[in-house]
mmCIF file as Biopython writes it, N, C-alpha, C and O atoms, coordinates in Angstrom:
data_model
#
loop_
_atom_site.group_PDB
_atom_site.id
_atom_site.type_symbol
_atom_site.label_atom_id
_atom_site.label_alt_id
_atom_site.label_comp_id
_atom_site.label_asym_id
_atom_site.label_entity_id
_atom_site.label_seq_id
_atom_site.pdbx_PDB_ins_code
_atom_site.Cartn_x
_atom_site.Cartn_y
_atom_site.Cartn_z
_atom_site.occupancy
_atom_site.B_iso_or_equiv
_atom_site.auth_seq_id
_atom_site.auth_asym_id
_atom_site.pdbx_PDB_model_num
ATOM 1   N N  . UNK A ? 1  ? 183.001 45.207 15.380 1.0 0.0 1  A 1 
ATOM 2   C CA . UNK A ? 1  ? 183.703 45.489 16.615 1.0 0.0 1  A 1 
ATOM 3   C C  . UNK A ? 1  ? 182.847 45.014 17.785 1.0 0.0 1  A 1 
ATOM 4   O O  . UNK A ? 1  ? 181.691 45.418 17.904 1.0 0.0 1  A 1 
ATOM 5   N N  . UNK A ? 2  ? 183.466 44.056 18.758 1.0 0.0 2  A 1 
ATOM 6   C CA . UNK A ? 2  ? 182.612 43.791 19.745 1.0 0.0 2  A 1 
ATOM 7   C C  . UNK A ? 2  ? 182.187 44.800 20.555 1.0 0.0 2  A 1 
ATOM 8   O O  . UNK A ? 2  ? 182.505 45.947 20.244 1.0 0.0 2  A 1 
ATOM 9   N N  . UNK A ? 3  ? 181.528 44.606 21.539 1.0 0.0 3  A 1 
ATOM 10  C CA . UNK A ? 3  ? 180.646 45.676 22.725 1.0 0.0 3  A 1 
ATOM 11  C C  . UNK A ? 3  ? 181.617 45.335 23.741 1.0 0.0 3  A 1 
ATOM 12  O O  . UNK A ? 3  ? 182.009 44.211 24.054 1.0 0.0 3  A 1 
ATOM 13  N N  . UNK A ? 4  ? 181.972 46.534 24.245 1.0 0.0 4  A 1 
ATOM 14  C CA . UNK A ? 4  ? 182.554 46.006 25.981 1.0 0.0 4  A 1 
ATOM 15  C C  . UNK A ? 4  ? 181.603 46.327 26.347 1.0 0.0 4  A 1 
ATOM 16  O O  . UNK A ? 4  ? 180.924 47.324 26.102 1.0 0.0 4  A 1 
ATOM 17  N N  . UNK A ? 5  ? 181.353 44.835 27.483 1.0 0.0 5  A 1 
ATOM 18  C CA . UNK A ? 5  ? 180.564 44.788 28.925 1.0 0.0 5  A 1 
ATOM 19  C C  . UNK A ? 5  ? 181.419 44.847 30.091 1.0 0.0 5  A 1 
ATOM 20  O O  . UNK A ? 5  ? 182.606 44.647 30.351 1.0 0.0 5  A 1 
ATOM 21  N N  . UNK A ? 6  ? 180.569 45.129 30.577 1.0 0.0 6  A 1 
ATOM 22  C CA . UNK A ? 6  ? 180.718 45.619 32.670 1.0 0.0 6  A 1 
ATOM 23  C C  . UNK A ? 6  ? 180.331 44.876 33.221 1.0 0.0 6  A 1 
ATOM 24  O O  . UNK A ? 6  ? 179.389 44.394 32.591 1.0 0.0 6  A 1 
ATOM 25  N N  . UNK A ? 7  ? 180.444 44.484 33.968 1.0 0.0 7  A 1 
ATOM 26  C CA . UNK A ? 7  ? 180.146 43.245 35.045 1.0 0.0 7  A 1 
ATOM 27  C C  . UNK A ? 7  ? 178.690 43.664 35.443 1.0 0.0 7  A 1 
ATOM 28  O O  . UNK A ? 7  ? 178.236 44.798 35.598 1.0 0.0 7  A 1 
ATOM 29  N N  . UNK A ? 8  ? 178.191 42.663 35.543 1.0 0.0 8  A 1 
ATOM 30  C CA . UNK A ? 8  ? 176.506 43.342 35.599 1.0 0.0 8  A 1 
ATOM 31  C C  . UNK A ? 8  ? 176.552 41.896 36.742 1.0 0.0 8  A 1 
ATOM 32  O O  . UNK A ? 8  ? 177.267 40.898 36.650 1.0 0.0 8  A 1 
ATOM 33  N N  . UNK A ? 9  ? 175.234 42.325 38.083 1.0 0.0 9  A 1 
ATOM 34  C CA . UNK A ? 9  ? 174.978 41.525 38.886 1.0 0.0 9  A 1 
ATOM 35  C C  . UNK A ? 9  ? 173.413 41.642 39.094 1.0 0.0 9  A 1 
ATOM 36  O O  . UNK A ? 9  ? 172.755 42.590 38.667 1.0 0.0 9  A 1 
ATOM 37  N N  . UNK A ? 10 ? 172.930 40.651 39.747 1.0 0.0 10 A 1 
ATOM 38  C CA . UNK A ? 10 ? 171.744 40.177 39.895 1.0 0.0 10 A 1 
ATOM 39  C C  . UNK A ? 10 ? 171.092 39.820 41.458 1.0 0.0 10 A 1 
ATOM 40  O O  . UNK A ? 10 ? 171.397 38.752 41.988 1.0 0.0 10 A 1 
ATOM 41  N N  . UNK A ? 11 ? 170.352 40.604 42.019 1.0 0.0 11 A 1 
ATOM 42  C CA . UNK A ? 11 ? 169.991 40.249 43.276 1.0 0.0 11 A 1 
ATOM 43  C C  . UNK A ? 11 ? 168.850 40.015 43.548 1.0 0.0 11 A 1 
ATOM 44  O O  . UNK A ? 11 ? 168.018 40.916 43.447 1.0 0.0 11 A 1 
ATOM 45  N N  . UNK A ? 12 ? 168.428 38.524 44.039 1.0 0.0 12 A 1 
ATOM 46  C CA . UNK A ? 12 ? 166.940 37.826 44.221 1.0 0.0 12 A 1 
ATOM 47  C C  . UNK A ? 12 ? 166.911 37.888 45.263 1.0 0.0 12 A 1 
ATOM 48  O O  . UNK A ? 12 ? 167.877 37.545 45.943 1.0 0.0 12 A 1 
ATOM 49  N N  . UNK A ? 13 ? 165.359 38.526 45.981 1.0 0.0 13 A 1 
ATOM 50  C CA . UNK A ? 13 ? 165.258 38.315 47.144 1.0 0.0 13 A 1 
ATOM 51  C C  . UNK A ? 13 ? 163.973 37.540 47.012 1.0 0.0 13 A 1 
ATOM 52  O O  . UNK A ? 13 ? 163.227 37.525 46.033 1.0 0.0 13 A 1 
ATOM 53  N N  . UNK A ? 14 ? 163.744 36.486 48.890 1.0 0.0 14 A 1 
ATOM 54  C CA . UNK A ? 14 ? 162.333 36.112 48.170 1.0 0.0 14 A 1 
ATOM 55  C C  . UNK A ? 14 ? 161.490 37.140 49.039 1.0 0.0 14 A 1 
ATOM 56  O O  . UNK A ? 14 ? 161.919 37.602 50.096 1.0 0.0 14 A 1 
ATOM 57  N N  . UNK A ? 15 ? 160.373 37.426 48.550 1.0 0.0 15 A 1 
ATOM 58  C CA . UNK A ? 15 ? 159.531 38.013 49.348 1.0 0.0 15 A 1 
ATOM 59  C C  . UNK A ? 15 ? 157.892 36.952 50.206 1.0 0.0 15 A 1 
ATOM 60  O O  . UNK A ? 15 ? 157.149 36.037 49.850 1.0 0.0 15 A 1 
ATOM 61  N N  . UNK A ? 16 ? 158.056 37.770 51.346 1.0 0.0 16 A 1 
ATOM 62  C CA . UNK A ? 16 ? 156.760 36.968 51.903 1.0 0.0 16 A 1 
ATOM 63  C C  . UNK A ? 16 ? 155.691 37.213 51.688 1.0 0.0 16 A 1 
ATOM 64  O O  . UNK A ? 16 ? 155.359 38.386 51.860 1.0 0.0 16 A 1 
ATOM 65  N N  . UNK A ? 17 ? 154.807 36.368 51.282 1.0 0.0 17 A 1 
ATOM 66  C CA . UNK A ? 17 ? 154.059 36.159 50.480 1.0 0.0 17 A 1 
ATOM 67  C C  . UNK A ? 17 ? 152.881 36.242 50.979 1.0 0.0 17 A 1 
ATOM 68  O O  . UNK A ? 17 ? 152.296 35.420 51.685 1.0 0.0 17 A 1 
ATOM 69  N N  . UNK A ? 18 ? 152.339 37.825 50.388 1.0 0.0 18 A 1 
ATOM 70  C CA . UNK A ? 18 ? 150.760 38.620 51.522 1.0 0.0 18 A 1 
ATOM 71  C C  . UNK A ? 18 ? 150.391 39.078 50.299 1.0 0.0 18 A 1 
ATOM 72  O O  . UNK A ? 18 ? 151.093 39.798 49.589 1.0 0.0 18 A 1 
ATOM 73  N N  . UNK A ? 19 ? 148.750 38.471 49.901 1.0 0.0 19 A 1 
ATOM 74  C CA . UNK A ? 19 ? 148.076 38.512 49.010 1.0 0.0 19 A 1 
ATOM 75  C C  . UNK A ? 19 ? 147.471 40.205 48.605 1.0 0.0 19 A 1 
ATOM 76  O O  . UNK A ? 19 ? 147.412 40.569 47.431 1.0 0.0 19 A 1 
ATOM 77  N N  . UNK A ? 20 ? 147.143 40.926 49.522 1.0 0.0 20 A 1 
ATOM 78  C CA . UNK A ? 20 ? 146.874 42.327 50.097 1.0 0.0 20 A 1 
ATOM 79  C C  . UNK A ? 20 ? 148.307 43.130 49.024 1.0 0.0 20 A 1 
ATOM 80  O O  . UNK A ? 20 ? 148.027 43.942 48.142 1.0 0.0 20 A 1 
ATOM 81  N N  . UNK A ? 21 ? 149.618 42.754 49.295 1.0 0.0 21 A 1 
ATOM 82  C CA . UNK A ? 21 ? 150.663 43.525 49.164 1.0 0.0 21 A 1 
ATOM 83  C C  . UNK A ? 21 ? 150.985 43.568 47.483 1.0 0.0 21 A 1 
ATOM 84  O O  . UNK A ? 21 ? 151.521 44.467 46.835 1.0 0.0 21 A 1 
ATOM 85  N N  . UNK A ? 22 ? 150.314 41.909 46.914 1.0 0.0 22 A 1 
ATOM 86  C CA . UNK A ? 22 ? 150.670 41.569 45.492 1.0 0.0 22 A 1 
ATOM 87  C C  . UNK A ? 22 ? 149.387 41.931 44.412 1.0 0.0 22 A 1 
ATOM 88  O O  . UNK A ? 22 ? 149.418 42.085 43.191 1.0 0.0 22 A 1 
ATOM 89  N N  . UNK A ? 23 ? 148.145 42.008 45.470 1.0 0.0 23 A 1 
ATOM 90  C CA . UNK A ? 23 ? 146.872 42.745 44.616 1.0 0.0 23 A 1 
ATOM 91  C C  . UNK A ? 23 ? 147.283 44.244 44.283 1.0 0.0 23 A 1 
ATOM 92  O O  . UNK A ? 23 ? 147.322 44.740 43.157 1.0 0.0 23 A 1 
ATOM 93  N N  . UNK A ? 24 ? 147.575 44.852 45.462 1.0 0.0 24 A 1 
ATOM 94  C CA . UNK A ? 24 ? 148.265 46.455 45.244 1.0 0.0 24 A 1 
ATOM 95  C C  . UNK A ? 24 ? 149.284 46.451 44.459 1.0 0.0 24 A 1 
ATOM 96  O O  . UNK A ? 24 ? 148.871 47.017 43.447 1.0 0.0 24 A 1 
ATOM 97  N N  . UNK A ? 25 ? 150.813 46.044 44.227 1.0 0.0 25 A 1 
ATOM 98  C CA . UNK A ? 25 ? 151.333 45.486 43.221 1.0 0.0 25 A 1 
ATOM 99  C C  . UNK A ? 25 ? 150.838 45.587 42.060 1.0 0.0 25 A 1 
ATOM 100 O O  . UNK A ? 25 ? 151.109 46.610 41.432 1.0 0.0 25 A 1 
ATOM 101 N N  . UNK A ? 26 ? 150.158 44.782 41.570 1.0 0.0 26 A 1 
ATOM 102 C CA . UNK A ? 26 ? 149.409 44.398 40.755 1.0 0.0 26 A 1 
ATOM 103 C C  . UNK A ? 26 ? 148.631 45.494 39.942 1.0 0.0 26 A 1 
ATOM 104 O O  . UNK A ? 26 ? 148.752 45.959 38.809 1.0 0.0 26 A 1 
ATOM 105 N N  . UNK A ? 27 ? 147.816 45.702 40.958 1.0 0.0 27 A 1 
ATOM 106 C CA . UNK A ? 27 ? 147.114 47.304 40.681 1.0 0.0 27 A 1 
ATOM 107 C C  . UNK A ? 27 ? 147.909 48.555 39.881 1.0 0.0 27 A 1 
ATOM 108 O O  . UNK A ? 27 ? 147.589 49.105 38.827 1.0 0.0 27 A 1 
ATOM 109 N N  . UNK A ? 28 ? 148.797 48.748 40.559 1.0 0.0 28 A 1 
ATOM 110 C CA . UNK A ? 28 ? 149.409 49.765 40.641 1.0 0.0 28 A 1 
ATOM 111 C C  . UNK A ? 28 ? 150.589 49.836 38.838 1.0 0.0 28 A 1 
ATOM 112 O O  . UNK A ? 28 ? 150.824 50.715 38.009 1.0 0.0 28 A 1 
ATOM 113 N N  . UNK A ? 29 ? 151.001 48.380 39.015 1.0 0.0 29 A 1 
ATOM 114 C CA . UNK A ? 29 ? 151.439 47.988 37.702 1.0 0.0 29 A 1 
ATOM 115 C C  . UNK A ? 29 ? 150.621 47.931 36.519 1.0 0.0 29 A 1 
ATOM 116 O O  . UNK A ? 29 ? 151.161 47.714 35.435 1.0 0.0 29 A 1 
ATOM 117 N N  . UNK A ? 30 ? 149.273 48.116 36.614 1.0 0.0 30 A 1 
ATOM 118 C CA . UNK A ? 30 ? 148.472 47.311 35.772 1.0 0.0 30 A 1 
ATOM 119 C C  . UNK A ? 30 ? 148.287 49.108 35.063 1.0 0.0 30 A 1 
ATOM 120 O O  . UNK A ? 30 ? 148.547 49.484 33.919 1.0 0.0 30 A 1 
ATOM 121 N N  . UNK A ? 31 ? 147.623 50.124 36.533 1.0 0.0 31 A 1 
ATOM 122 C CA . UNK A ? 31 ? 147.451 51.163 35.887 1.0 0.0 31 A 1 
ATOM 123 C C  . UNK A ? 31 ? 148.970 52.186 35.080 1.0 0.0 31 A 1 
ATOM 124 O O  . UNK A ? 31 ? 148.558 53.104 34.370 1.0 0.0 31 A 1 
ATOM 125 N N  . UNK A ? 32 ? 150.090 52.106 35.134 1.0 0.0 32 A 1 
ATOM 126 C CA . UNK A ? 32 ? 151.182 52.242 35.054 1.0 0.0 32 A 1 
ATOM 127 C C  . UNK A ? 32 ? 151.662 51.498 33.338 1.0 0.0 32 A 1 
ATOM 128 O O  . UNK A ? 32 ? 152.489 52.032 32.599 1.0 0.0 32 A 1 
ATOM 129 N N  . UNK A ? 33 ? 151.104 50.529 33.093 1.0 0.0 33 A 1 
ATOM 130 C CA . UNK A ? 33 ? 151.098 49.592 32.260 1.0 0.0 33 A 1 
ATOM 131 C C  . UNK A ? 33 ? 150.116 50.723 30.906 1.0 0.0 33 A 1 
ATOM 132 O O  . UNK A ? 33 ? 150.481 51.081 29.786 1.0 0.0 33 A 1 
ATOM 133 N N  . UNK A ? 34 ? 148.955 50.966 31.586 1.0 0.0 34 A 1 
ATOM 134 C CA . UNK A ? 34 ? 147.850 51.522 30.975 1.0 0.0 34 A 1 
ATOM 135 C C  . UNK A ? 34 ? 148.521 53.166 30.647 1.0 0.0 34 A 1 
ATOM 136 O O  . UNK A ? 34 ? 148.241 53.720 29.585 1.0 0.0 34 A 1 
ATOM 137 N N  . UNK A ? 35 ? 149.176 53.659 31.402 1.0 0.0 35 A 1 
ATOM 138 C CA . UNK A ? 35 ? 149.434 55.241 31.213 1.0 0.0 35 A 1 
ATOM 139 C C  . UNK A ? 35 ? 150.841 55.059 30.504 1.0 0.0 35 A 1 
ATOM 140 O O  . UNK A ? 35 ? 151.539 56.063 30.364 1.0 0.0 35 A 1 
ATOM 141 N N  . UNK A ? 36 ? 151.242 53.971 30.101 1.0 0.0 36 A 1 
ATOM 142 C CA . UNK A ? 36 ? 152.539 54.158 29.177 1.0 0.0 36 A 1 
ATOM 143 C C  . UNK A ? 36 ? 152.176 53.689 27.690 1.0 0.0 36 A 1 
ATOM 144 O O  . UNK A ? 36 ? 152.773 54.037 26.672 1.0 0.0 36 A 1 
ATOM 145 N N  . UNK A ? 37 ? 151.152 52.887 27.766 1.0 0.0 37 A 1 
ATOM 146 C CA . UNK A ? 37 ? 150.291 52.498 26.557 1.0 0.0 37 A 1 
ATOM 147 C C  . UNK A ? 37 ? 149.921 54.014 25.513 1.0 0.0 37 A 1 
ATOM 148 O O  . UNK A ? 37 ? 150.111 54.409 24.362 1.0 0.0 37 A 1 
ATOM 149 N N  . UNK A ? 38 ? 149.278 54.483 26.809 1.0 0.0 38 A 1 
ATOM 150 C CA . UNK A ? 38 ? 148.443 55.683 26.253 1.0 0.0 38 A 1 
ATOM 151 C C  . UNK A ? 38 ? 149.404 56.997 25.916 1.0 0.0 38 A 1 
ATOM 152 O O  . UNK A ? 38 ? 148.995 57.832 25.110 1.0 0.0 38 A 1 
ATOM 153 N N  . UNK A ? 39 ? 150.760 57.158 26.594 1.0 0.0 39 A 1 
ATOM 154 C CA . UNK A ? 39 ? 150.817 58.125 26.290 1.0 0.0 39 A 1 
ATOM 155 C C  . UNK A ? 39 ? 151.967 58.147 25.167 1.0 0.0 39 A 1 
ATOM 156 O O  . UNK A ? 39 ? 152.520 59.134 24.682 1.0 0.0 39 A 1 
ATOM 157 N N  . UNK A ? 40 ? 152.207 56.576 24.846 1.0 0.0 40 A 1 
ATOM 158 C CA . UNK A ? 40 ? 152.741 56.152 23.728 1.0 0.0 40 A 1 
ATOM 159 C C  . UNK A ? 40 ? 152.187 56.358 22.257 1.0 0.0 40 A 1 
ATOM 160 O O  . UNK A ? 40 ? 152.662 56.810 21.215 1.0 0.0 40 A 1 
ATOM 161 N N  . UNK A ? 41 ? 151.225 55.936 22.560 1.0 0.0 41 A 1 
ATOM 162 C CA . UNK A ? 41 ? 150.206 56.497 21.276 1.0 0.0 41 A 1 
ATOM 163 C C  . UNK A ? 41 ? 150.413 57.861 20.786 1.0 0.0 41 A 1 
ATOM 164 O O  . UNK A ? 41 ? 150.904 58.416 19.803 1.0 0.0 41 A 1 
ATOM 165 N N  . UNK A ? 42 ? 149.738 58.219 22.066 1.0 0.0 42 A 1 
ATOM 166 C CA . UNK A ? 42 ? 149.743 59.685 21.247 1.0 0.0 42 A 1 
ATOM 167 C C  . UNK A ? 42 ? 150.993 60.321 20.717 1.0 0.0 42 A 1 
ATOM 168 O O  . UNK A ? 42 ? 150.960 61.061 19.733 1.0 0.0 42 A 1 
ATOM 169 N N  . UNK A ? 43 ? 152.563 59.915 21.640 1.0 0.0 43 A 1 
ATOM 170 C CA . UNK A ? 43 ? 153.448 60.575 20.772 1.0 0.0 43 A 1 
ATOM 171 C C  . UNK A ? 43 ? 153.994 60.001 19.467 1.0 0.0 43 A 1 
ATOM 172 O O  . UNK A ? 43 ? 154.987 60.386 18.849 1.0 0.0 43 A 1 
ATOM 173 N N  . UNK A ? 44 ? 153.173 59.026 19.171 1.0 0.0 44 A 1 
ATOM 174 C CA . UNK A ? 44 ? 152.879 58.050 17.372 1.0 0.0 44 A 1 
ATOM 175 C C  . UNK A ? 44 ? 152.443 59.297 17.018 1.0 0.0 44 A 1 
ATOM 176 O O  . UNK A ? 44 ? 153.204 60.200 16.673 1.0 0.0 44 A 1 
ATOM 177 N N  . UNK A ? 45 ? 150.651 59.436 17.122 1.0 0.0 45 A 1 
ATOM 178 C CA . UNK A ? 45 ? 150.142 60.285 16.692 1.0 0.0 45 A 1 
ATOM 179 C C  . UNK A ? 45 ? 150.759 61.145 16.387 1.0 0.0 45 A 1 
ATOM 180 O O  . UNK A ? 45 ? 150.636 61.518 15.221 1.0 0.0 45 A 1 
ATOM 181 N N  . UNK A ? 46 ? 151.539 61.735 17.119 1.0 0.0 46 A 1 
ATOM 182 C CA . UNK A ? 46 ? 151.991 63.929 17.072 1.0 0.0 46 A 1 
ATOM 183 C C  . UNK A ? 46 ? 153.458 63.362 15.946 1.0 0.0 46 A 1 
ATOM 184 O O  . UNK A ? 46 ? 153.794 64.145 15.058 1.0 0.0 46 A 1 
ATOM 185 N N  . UNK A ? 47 ? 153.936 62.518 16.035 1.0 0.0 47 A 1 
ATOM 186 C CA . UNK A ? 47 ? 155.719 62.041 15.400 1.0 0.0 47 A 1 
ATOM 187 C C  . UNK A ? 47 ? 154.809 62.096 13.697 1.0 0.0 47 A 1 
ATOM 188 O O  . UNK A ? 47 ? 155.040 62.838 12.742 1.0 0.0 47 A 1 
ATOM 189 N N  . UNK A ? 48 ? 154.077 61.338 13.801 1.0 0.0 48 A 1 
ATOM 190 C CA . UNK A ? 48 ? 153.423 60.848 12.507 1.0 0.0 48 A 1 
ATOM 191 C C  . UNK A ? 48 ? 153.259 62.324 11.632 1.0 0.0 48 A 1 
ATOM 192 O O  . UNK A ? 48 ? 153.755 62.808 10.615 1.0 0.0 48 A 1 
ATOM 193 N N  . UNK A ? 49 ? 152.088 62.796 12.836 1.0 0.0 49 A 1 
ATOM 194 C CA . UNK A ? 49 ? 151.637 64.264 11.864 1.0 0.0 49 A 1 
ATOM 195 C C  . UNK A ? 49 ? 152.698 65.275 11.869 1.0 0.0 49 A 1 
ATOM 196 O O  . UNK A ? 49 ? 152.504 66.293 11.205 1.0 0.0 49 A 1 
ATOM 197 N N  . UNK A ? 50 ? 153.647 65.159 12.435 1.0 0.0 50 A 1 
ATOM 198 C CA . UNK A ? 50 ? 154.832 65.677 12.622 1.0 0.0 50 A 1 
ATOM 199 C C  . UNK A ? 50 ? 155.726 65.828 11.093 1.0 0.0 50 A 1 
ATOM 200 O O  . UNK A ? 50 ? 156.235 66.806 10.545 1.0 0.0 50 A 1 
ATOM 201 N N  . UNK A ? 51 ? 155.638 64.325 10.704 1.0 0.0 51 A 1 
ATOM 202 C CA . UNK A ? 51 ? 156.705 63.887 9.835  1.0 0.0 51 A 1 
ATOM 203 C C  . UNK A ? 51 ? 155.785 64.326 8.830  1.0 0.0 51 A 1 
ATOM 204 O O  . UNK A ? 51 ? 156.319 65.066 8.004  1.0 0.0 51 A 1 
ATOM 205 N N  . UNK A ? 52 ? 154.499 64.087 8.632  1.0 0.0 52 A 1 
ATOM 206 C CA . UNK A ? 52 ? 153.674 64.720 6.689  1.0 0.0 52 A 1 
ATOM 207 C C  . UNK A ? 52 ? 154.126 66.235 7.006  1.0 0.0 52 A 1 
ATOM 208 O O  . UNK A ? 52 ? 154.331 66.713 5.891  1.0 0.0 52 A 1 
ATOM 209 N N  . UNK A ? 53 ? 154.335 67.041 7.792  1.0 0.0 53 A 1 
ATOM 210 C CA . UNK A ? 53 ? 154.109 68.609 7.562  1.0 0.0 53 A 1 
ATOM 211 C C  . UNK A ? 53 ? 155.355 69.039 6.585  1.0 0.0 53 A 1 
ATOM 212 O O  . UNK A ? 53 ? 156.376 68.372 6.753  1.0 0.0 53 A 1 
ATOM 213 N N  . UNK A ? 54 ? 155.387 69.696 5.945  1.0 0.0 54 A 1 
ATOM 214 C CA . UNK A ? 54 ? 155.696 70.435 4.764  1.0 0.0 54 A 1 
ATOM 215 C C  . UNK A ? 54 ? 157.333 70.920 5.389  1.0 0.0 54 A 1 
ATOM 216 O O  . UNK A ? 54 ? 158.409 70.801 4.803  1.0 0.0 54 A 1 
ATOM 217 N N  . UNK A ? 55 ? 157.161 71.288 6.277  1.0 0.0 55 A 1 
ATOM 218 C CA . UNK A ? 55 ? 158.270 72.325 6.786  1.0 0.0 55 A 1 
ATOM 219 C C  . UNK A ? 55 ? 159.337 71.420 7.694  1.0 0.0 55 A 1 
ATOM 220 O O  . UNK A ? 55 ? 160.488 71.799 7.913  1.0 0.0 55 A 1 
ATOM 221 N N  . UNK A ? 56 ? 158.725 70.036 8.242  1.0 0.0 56 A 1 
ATOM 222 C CA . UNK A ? 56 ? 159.742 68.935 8.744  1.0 0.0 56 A 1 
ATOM 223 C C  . UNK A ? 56 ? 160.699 68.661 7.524  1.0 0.0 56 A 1 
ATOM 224 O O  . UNK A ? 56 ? 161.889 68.974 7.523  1.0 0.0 56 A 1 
ATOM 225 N N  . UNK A ? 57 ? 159.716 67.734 5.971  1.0 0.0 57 A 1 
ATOM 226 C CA . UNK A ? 57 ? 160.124 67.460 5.238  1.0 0.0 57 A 1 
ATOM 227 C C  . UNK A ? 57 ? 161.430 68.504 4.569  1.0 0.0 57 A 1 
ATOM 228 O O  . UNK A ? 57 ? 162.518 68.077 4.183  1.0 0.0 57 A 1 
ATOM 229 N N  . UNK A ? 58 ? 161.190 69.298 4.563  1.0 0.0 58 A 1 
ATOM 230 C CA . UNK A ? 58 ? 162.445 70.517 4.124  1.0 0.0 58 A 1 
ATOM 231 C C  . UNK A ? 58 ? 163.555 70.662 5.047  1.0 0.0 58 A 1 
ATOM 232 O O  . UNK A ? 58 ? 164.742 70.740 4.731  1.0 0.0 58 A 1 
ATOM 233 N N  . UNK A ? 59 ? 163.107 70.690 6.115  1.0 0.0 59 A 1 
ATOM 234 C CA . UNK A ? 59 ? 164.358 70.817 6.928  1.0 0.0 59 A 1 
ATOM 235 C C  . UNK A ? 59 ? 165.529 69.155 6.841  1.0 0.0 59 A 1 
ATOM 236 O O  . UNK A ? 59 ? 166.674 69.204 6.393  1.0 0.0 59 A 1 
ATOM 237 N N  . UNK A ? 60 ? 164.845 67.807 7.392  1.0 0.0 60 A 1 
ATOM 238 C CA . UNK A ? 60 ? 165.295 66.578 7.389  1.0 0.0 60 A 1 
ATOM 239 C C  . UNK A ? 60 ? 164.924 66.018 6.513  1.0 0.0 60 A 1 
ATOM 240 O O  . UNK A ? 60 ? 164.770 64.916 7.039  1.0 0.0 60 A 1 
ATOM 241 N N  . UNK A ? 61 ? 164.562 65.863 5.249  1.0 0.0 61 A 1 
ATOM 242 C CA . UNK A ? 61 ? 164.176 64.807 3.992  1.0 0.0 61 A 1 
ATOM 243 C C  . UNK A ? 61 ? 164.815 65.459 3.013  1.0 0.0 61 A 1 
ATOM 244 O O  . UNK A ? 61 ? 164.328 66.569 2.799  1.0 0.0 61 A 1 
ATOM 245 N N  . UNK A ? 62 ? 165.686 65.186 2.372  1.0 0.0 62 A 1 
ATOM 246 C CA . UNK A ? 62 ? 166.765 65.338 1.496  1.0 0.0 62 A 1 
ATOM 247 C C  . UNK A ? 62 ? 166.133 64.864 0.202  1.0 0.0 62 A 1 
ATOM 248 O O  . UNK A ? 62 ? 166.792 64.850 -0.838 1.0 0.0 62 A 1 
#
């Protein structure tokens, strides 16, 4: 069965171009980048030890 789509649109602006505005940018993405890394992991970690415990397996593993 196909997917209905919605009209989806796209808006480019250009921006002026201040080295100050794209280092902060930058920055700000970079640490943002770093705190989704990390707090990705750990909910691996907790899902993982989650899924060996005894009492998950009984409830959802058939």
């Amino acid at each position: 069965m196909a997917k209905i789509s919605s009209p989806s649109f796209v808006l480019s602006l250009e921006l002026k171009k201040n080295p100050l505005l794209f280092s902060v940018a930058f920055d700000e993405l970079e640490i943002c980048r770093a705190m989704y890394n990390t707090i990705l992991s750990q909910y691996l970690k907790l899902e993982k030890q989650m899924k060996r415990e005894k009492r998950y397996k009984n409830l959802f593993v058939n």
